[in-house]
N, C-alpha and C positions, 0 to 999 in steps of 0.2 A: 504494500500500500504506500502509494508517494505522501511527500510531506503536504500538498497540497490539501488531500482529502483528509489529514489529520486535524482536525480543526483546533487548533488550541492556543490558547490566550496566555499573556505575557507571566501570566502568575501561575501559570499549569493547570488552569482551567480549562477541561474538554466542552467542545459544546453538540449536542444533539441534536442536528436542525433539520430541515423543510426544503423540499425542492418543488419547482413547478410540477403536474402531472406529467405533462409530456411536451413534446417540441409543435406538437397542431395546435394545445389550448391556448401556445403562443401566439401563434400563427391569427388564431380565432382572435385575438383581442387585440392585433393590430388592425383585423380587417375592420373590426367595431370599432376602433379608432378613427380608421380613415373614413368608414360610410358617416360617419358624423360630423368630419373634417369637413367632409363635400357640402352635406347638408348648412355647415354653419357660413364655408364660402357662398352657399346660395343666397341666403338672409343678407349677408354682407353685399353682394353684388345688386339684392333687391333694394336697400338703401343708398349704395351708391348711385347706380344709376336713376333712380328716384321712381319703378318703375308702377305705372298707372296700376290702381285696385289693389295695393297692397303698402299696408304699410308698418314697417319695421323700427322697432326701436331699439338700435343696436348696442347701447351698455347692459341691458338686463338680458337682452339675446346672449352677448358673449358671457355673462355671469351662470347663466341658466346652462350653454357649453360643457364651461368650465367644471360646472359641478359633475355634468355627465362623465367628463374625462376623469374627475376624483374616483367619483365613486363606483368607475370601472376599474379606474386604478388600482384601487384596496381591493375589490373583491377577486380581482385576478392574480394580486401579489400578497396578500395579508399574510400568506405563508410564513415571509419574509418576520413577522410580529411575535411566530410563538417557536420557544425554543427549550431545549433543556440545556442546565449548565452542571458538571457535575467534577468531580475529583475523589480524592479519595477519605473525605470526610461527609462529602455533601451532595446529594445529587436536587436540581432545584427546577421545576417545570415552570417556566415563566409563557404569560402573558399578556405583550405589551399592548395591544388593543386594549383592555379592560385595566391596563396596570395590576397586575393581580398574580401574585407566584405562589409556590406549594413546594416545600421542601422536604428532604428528610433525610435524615444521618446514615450514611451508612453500616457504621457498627448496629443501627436499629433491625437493617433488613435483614428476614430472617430466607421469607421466600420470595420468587421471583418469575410470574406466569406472564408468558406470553402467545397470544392468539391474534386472531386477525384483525383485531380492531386497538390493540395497543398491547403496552407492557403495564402490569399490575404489581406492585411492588409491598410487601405486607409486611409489619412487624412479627405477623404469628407465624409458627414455625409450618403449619399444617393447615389454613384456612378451608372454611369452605365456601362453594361455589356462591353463596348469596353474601359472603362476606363481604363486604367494599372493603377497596385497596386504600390504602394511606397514602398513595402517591399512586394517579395514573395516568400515563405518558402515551397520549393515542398517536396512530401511525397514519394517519390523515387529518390537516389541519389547514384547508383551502390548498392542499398539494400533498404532496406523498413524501412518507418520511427518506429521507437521504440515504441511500444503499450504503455508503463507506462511512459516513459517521454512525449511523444504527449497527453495522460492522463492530467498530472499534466499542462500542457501548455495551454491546451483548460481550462482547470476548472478558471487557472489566468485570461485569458479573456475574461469569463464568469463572476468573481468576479471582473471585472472592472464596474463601473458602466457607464461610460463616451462610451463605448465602446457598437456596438451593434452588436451583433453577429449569422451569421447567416451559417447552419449545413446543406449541401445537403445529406448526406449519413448517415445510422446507424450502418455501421461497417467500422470500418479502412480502408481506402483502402490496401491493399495488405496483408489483411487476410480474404477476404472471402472466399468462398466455390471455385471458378474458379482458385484460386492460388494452392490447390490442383493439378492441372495439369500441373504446372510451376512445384513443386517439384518433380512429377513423371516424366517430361519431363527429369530432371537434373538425376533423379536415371539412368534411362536407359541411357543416357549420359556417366553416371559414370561406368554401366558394361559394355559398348561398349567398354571403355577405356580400362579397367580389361581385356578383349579377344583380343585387339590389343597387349595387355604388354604382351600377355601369349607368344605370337611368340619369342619376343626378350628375352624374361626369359629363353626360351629354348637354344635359340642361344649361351649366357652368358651360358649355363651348358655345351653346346657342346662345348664351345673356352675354358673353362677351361680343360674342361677333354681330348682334343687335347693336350694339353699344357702338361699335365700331364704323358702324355703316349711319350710324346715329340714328336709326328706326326708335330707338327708347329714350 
């Protein structure tokens, strides 16, 4: 494993983090980007040129945008907001959307379940199944947990020896072969977007080139 994918901080803090789902859900949220870019250039082009039966007021148009572009922003990168930080006294699940974290000692942990929807981390040596965990560290959080930090985190407490640890799954969750259809759902998503924007791209050619010939 390169030093890259070892994530860790100047005081020997590991960190646990979050990765996009895949390279289309990318893809999908810039073409949301742009279909909205066009739409905002048209409103802008409808008050420049000053055009008859419509009328535009272009600071709260561009505010109203703006918010668009925010709050596709967070929901496609929030990811980025929640993480685990841990070492070898503390492991800490933070939340910076809500400012809001949850920690716990490691000499505390006695077991360690892990299944498809996170890692569950217990003071008791033997819990059962309806018991809530003291610490739970889910493996999707607006994106999928990062294959080489979740790596490096599972091997720590596995080299715990106080700790016993127990694996329901043999692939990550949200890299197996079914996620495949998550990123084809997002491709086609993303040229759905690409054939909505071709209207308004056109539109944009027609208002200039009206403008131009001074018809508006």
């Amino acid at each position: 494993m390169t030093k890259k994918n070892q994530i860790t901080t100047a005081s020997g803090v590991k960190k646990l983090r979050y990765t996009y789902t895949n390279k289309a859900k990318i893809l999908f949220y810039f073409t949301i980007i742009f279909f909205f870019l066009l739409r905002l250039a048209i409103n802008v082009q409808i008050r420049l040129y000053d055009v008859e039966g419509y009328q535009i007021y272009l600071l709260p148009t561009i505010l109203y945008y703006a918010l668009i572009f925010f709050a596709l922003t967070l929901l496609f990168f929030a990811y980025k907001k929640f993480y685990t930080l841990y070492d070898g006294q503390r492991i800490t699940y933070v939340n910076q959307l809500l400012r809001r974290s949850r920690s716990i000692a490691v000499e505390e942990i006695c077991f360690a379940r892990m299944d498809t929807l996170g890692i569950y981390l217990y003071r008791q040596a033997s819990p059962a199944k309806e018991d809530k965990a003291d610490l739970f560290i889910p493996f999707f959080r607006f994106g999928i947990i990062d294959v080489f930090s979740a790596d490096t985190f599972f091997r720590f407490l596995i080299d715990q020896p106080h700790i016993r640890v127990e694996k329901k799954f043999k692939i990550l969750p949200g890299y197996t072969n079914k996620w495949r259809w998550v990123s084809i759902l997002y491709a086609v998503l993303a040229i759905c977007m690409l054939l909505a924007s071709s209207t308004y791209l056109q539109t944009i050619i027609v208002l200039y080139q009206a403008a131009e010939a001074g018809l508006i």
